[in-house]
ROBAZA-124151 format. One line per field, with one value per residue: residue in one letter; chain; x, y, z of N, C-alpha, C, O, CB in turn. Coordinates in Angstrom, 3 decimals. Glycine has a CB too. Example, Ala and Ser with C-alpha at 12.3 -4.5 7.8 and 13.67 -1.06 7.14 Angstrom:
BEGIN
rest <- [a,s]
kette <- [A,A]
n.X <- [13.190,12.850]
n.Y <- [-5.690,-2.250]
n.Z <- [7.800,7.080]
ca.X <- [12.300,13.670]
ca.Y <- [-4.500,-1.060]
ca.Z <- [7.800,7.140]
c.X <- [13.200,12.900]
c.Y <- [-3.300,0.030]
c.Z <- [7.800,7.870]
o.X <- [14.236,13.409]
o.Y <- [-3.319,1.138]
o.Z <- [8.465,8.039]
cb.X <- [11.308,14.084]
cb.Y <- [-4.473,-0.598]
cb.Z <- [9.046,5.725]
END
This chain:
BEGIN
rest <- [x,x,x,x,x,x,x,x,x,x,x,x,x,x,x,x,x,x,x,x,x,x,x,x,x,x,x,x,x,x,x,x,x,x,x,x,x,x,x,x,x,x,x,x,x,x,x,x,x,x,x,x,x,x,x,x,x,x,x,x,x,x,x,x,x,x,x,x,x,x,x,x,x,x,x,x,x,x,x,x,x,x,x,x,x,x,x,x,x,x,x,x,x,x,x,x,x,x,x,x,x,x,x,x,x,x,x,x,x]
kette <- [A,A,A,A,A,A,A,A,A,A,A,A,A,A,A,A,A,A,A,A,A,A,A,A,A,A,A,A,A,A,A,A,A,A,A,A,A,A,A,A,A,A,A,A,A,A,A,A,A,A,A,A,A,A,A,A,A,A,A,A,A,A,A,A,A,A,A,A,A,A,A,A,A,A,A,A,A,A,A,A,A,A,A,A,A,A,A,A,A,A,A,A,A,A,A,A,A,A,A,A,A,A,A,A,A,A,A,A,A]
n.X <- [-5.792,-6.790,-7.183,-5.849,-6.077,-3.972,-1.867,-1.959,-0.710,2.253,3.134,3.508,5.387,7.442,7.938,8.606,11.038,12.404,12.781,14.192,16.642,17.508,19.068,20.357,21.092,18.972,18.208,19.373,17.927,16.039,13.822,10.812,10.725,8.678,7.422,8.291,6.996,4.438,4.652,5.163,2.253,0.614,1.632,1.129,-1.355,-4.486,-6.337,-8.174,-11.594,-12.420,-10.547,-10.129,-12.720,-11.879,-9.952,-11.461,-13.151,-11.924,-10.910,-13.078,-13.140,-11.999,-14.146,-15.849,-14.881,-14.220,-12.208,-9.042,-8.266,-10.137,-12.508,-11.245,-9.913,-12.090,-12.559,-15.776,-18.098,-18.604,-18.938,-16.579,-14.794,-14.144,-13.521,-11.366,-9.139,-9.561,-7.904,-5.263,-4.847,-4.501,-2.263,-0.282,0.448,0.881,3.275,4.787,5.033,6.014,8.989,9.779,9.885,12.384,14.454,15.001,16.052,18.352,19.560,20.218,21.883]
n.Y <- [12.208,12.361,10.159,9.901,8.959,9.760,10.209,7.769,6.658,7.559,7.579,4.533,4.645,5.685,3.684,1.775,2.429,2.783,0.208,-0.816,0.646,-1.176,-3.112,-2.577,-3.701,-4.954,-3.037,-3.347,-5.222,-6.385,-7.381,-6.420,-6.476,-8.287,-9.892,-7.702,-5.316,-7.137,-7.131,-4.310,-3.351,-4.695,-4.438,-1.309,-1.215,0.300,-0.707,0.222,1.009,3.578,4.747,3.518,4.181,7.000,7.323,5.869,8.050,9.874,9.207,7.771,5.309,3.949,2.365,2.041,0.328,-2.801,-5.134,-6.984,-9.022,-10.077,-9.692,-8.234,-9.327,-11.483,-12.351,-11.947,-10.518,-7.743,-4.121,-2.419,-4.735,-4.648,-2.203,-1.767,-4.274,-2.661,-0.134,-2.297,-2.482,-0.534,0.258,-1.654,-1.305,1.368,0.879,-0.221,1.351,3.411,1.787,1.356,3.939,4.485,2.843,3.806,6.320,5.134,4.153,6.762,7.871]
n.Z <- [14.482,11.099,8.778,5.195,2.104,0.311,2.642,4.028,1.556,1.683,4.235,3.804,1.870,3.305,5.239,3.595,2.138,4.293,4.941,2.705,3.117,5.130,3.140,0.831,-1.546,-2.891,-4.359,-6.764,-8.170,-11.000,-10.747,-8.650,-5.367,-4.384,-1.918,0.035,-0.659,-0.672,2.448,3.434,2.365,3.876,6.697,6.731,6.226,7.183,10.104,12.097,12.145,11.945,11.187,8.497,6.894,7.366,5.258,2.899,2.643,1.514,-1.014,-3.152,-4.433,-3.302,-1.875,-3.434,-5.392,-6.822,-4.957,-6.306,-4.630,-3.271,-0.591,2.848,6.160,6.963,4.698,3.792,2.247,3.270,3.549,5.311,4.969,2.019,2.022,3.071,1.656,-0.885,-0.043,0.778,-1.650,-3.439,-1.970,-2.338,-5.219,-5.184,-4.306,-5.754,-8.079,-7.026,-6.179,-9.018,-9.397,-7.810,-8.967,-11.237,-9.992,-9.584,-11.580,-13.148,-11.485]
ca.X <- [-5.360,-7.434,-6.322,-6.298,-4.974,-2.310,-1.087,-1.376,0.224,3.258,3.828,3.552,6.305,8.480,8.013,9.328,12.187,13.434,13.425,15.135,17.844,18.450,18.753,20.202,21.372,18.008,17.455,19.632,17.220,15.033,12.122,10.577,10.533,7.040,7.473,8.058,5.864,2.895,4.513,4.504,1.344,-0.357,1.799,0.406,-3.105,-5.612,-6.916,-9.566,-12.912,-12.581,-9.525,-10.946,-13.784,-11.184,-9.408,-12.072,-13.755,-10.888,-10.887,-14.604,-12.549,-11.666,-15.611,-16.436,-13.945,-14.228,-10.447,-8.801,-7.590,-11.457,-12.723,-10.288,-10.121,-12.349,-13.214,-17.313,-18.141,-18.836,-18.040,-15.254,-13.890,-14.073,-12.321,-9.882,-8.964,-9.217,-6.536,-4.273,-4.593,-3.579,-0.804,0.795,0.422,1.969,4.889,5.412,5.189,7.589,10.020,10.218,11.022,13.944,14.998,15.422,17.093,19.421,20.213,20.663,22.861]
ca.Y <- [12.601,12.131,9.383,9.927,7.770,10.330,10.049,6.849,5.985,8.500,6.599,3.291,4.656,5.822,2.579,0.829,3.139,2.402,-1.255,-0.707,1.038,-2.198,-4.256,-1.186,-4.339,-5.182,-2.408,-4.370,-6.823,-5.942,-7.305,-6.068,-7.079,-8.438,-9.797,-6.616,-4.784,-6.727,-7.213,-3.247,-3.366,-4.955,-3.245,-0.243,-0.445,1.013,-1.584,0.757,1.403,5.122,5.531,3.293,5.360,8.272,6.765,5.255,8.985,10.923,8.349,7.099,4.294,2.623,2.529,1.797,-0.408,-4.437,-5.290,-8.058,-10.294,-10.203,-9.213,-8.885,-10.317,-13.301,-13.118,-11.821,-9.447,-6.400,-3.009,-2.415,-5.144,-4.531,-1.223,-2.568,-4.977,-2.100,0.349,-2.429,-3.147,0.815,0.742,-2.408,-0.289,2.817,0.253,-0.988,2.595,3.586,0.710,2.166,5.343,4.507,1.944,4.898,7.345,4.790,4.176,7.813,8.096]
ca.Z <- [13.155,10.036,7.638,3.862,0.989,0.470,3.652,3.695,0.768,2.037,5.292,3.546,1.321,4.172,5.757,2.401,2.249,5.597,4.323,1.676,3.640,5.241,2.427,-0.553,-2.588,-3.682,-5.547,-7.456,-8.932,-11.905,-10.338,-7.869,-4.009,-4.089,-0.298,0.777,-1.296,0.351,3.692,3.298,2.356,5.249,7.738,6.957,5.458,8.870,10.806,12.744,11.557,11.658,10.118,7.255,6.612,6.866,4.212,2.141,2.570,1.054,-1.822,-3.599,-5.203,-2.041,-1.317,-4.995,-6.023,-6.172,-4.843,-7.085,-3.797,-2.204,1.157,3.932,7.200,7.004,3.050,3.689,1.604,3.656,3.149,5.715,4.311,1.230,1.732,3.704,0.446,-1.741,0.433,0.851,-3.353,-3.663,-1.049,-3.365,-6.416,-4.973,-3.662,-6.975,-8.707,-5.983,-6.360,-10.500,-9.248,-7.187,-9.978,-12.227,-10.004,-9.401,-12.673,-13.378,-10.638]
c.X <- [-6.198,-6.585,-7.172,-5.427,-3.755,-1.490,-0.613,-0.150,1.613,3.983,4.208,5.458,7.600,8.703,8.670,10.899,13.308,13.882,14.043,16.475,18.071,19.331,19.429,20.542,19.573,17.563,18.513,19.135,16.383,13.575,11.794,10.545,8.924,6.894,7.586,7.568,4.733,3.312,4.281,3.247,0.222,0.038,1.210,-1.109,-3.937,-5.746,-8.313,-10.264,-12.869,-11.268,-9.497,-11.398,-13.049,-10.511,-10.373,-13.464,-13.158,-10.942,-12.365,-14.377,-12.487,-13.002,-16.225,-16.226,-14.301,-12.613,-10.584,-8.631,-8.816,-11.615,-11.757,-10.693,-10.760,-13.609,-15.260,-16.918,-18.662,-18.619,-16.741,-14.376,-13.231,-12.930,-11.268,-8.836,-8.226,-7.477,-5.443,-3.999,-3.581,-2.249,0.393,0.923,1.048,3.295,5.477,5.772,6.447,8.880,10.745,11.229,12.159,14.907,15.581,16.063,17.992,20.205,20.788,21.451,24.477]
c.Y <- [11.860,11.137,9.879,9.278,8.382,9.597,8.447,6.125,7.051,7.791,5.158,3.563,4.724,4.296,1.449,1.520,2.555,1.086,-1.640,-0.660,-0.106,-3.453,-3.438,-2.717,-4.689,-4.213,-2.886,-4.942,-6.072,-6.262,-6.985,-6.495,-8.100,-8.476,-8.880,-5.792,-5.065,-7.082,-5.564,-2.859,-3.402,-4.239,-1.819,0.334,-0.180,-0.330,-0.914,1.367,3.047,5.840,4.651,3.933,6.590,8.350,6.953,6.883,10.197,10.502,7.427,5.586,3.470,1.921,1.174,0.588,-2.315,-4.829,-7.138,-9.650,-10.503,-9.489,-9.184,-9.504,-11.598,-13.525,-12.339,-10.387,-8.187,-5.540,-2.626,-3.514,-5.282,-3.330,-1.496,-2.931,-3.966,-0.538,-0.493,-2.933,-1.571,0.999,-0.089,-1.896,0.697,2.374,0.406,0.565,3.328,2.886,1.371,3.059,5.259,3.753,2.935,5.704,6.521,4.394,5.806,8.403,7.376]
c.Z <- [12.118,8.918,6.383,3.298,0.481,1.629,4.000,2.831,0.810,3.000,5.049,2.090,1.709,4.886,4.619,2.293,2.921,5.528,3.863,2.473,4.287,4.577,1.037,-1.718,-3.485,-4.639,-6.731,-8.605,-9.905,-11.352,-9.157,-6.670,-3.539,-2.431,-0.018,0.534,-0.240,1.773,4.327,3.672,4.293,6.446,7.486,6.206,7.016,8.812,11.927,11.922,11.076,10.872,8.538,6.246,6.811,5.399,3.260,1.916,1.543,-0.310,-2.310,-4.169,-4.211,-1.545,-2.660,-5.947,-5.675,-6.360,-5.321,-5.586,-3.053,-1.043,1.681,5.283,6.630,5.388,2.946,3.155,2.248,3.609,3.967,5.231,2.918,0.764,2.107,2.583,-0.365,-1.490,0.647,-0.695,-3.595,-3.140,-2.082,-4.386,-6.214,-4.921,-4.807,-7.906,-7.904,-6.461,-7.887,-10.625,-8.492,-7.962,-10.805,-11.388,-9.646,-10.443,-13.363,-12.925,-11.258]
o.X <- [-6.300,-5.523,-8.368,-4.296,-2.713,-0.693,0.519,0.820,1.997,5.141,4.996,6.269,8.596,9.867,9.161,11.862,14.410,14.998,14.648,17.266,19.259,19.978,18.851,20.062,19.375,16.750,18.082,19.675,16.007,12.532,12.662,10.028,8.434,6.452,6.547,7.447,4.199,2.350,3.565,2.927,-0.353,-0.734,0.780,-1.650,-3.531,-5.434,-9.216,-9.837,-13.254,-11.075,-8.903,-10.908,-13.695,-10.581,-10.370,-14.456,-13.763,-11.039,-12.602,-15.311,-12.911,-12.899,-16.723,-16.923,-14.537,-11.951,-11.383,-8.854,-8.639,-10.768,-10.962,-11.746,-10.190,-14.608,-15.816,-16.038,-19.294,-17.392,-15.737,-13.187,-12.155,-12.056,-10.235,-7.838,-7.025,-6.569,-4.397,-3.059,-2.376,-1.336,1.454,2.104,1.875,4.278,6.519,6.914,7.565,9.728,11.905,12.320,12.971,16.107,16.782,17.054,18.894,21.423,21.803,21.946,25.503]
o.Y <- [10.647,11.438,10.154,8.997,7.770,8.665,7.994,5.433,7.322,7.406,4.556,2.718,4.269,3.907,0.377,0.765,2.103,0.713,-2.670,-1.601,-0.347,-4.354,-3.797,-2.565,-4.544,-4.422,-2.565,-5.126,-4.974,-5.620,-7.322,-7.588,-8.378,-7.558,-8.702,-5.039,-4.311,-7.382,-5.340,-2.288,-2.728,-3.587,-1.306,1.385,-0.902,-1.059,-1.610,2.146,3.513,6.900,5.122,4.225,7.519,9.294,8.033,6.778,11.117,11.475,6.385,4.799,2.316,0.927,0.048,0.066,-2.863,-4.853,-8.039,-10.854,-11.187,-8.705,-10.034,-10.127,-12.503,-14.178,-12.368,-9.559,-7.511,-5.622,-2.501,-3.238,-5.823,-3.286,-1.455,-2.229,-3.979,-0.183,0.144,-3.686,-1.500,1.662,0.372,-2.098,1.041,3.021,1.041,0.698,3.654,3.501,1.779,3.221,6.172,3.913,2.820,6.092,7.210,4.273,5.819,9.381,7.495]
o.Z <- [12.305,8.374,6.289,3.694,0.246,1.522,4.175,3.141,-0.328,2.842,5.779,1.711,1.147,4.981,4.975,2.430,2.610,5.891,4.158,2.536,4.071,5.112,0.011,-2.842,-4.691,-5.539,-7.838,-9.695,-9.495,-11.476,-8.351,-6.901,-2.445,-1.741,0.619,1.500,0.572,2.480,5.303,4.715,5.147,7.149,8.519,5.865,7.926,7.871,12.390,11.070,10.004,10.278,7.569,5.155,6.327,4.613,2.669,1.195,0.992,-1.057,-1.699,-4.324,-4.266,-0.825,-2.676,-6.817,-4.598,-7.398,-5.064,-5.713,-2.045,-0.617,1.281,5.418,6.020,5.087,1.849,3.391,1.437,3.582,3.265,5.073,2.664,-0.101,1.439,2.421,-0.634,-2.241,0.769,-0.945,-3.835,-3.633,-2.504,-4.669,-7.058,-5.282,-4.968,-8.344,-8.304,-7.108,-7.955,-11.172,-8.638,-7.738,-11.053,-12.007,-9.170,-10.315,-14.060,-13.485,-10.589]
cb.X <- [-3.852,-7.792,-6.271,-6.513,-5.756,-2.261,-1.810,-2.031,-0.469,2.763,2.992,1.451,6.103,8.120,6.626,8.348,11.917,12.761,13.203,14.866,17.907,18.031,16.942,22.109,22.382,17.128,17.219,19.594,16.029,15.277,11.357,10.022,10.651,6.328,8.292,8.701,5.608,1.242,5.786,4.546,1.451,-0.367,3.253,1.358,-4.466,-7.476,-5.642,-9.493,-14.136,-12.795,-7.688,-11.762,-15.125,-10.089,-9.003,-12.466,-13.912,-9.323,-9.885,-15.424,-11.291,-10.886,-16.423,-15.918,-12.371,-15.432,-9.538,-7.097,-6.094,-11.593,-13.485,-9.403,-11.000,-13.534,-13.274,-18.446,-18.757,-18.856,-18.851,-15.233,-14.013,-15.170,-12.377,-10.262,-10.309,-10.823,-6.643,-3.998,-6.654,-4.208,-0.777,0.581,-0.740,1.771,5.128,4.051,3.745,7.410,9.186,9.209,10.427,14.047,13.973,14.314,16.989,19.352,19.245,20.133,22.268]
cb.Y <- [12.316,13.482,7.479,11.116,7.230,12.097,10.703,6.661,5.686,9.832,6.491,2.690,5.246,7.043,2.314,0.966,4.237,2.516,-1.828,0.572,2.264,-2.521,-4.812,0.811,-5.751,-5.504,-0.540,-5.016,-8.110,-6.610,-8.528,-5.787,-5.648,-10.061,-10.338,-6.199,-5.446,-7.828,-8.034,-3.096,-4.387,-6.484,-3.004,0.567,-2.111,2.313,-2.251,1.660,1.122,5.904,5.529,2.972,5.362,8.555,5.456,3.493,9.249,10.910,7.657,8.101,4.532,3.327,4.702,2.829,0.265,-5.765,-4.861,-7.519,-10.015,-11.455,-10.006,-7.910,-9.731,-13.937,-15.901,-12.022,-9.731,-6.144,-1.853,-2.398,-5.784,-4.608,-0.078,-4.182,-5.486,-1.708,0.946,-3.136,-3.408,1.935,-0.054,-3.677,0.189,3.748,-1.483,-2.346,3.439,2.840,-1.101,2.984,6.589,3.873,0.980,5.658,8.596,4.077,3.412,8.315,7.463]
cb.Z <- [12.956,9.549,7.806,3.253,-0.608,0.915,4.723,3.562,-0.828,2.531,6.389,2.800,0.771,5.219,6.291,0.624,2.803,7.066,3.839,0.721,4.442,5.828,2.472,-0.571,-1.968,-3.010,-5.405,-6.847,-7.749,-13.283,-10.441,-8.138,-3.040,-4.842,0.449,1.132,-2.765,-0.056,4.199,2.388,1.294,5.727,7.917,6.792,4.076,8.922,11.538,13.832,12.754,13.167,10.903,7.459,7.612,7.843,4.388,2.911,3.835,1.751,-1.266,-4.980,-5.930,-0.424,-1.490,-5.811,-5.377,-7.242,-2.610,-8.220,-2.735,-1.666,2.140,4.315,8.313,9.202,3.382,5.232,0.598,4.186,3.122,7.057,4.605,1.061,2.157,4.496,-0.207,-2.108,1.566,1.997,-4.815,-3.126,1.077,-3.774,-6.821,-3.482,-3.034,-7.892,-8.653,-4.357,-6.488,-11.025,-8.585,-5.716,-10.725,-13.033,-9.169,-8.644,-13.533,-13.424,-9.200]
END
């Protein structure tokens, strides 16, 4: 199966979800979960090369982009790691844009 940053950031949302559901008091809090935001995160940014570059193919930004937290794995600036970096900067950004939106339909509720 082909990764793309949709999809990604879809499964990384379901995977926050399901978190949630163990935990519904936190939506609670005005601020956000950060811990589980980037424990999120890392659970589901790729870890293989080819679904990387599936990713980072679907998306020019992930390629393009200099991610705020550096390289991943071991910090050298290379391009897989670089994308790496930059899909798990997007996945925390979707969390957090996520997190909003459930903040609000729960207040509307």
């Amino acid at each position: 199966m082909s990764e793309t940053l949709t999809s990604t950031l879809q499964d990384a949302r379901a995977a926050f979800r399901e978190a949630l559901d163990y935990d519904p008091d936190i939506l609670d809090s005005e601020d956000p979960p950060d811990d589980l935001i980037w424990e999120t995160a890392d659970a589901c940014t790729p870890v293989y090369y080819s679904d990387l570059l599936d990713v980072a193919s679907s998306n020019h930004d992930m390629i393009l982009g200099q991610p705020d937290i550096g390289p991943a794995f071991d910090g050298t600036p290379t391009p897989i790691n670089i994308i790496t970096a930059n899909i798990y900067e997007a996945i925390a950004e979707d969390l957090r844009d996520y997190w909003d939106e459930l903040r609000a339909e729960q207040a509307a509720a």
